[in-house]
N, C-alpha and C positions, 0 to 999 in steps of 0.2 A: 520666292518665299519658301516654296517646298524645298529647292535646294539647300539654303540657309540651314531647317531645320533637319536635312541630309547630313550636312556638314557639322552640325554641331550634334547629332546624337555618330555619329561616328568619332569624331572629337572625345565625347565623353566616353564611349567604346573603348578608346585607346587607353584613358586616363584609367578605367575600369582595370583593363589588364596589364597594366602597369602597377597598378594598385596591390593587384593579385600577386604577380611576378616578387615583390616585395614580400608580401603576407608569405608567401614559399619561403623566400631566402631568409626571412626571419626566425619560420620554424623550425626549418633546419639548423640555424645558429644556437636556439635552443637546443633543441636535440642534441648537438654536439654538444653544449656545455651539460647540458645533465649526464651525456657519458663520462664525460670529464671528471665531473662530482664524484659521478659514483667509483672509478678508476682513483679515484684520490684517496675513496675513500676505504677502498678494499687495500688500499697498495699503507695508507696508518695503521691499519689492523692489524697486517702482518707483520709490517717492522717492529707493532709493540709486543706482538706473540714471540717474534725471534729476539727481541732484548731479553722476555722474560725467562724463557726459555735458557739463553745462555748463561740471564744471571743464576738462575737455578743450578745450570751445570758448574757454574764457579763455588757457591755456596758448595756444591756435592765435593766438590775437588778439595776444598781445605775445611778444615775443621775446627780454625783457629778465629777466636770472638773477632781479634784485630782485622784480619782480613773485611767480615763483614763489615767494620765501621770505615775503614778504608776503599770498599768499594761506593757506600753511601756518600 
C-alpha cells in the first residue's frame, strides 16, 4: 500500500515538472515574441521617418507644383 502511494506521488512528481518544463518554454516563446513586436516595431518607425524624410528632400530639390502632385 505504501509503495503504491510511493509510486504514484512520484508519478505525479514527474507530471509536476513536466508541467513546469513546459510553463518555461512557453515563457520564453513569449518573450521572444514580445521582442519580436517590439523589433517590428522600432524597425516601422524608422522606415516612416526615412520616407519622410526623403520626401522632404525631394520637395526641397524641385520647386515645381507638378512634381509634388506627381510624387502623391
Amino acid at each position: 500500500m505504501i509503495k503504491k502511494e510511493l509510486e504514484n506521488q512520484r508519478k505525479n512528481l514527474q507530471q509536476i515538472q513536466q508541467l513546469e518544463l513546459k510553463n518555461e518554454k512557453t515563457l520564453k516563446e513569449i518573450s521572444k515574441i514580445k521582442r519580436l513586436k517590439r523589433a517590428k516595431g522600432i524597425t516601422l518607425i524608422a522606415l516612416i521617418i526615412t520616407i519622410l524624410f526623403s520626401y522632404d528632400e525631394k520637395l526641397k530639390c524641385s520647386n515645381s507644383k507638378g512634381f509634388l502632385l506627381a510624387t502623391i
